[in-house]
N, C-alpha and C positions, 0 to 999 in steps of 0.2 A: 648454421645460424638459422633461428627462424626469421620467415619472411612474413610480419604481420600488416595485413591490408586494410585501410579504412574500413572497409566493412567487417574484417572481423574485430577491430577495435570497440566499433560502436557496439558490436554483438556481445563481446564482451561485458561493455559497459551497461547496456542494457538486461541482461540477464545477471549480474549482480546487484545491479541496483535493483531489478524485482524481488532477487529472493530476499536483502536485506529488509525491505519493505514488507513485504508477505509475512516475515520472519517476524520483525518485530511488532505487525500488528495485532499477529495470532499470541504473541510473548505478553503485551499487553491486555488484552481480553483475557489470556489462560489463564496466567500465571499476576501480573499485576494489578489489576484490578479485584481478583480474588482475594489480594492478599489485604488490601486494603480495606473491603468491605468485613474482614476478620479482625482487623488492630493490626494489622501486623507491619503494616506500613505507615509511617510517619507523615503528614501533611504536605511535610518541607519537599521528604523525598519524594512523593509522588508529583508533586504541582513540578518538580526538575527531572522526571523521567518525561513526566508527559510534555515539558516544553519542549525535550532535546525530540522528542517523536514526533512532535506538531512541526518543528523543525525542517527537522527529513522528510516531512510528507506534505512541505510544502517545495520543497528542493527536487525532491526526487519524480515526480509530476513531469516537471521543467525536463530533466534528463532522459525520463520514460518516452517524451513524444518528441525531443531533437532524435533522440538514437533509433527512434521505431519508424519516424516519420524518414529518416534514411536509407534507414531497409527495407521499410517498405517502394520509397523508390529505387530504389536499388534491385528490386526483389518481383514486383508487379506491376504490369501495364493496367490501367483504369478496369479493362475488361477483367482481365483475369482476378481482381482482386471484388469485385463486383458480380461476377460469374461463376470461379470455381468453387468448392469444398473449402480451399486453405484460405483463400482470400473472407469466404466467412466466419471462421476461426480469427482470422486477423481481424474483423470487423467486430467479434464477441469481444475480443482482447479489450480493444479500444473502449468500448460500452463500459465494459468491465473497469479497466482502468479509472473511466472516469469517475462511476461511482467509487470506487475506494477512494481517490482524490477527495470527491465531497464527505467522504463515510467518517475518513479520519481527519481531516481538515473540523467539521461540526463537531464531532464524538470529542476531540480533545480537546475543543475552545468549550463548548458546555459544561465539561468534567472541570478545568481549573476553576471556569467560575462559580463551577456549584460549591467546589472547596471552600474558596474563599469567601460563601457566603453561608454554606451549612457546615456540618460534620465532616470529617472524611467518609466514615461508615455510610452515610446518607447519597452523599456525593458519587460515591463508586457504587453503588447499589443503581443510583438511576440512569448511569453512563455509563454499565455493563450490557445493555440492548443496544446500542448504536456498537460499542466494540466488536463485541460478537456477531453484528451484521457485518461488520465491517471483515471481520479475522474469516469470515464464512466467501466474501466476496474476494478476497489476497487469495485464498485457499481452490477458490476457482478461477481464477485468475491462474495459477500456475496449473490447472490441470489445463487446462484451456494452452498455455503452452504447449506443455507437454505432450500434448498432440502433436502439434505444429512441428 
């Protein structure tokens, strides 16, 4: 049987919830937003992708810094995380983190309301630069792991 240990639960937890995050903010910037500023995406359905994503990224935040902020104590003394090579990787992380929190938190409250107040076309045309900062910063966010 496996023996799984709070720390690799949270590690678990934590590196799914990244990539699902990561994943679907680069999926909205590539691929849904593009389709939208083409017709090809309906009003309805885009203002109910973008809530269930405004959703998760305000959910996923909350579980990003219990499970990081565990491994991290779990994982570094004050010094070494402050001192070494990994410990500033784990400091980028955080940075990191936090803007994509504010990137897609703003990006999708400005995108519904520009819907609900212009075009769709219009709308996803001027909420395609905060995505794609956004899907640029998830994107470094995992190589920044990926180090680690």
């Amino acid at each position: 049987m496996v023996d799984l240990t709070l720390y690799v639960l949270m590690r678990i937890m934590h590196l799914m919830t990244a990539g699902v995050w990561a994943g679907w903010t680069v999926f909205m910037a590539v691929l849904i937003l593009p389709a939208a500023r083409n017709g090809r995406l309906g009003s309805d359905a885009l203002i109910w992708l973008t809530g269930r994503f405004s959703l998760f990224s305000k959910v996923a935040p909350v579980v990003m810094f219990l499970t990081g902020m565990y491994m991290v104590g779990q994982s570094y003394p004050t010094d070494a995380l402050l001192g070494s090579s990994r410990g500033y990787l784990v400091l980028s992380m955080i940075g990191l983190w936090l803007a994509l929190s504010a990137l897609t938190n703003v990006s999708s409250r400005r995108l519904v309301g520009s819907v609900e107040s212009t075009d769709i076309e219009r709308a996803a045309e001027n909420a395609s630069g905060l995505f794609t900062v956004a899907g640029l910063v998830a994107l470094a966010l995992l190589l920044v792991g990926g180090w680690l």
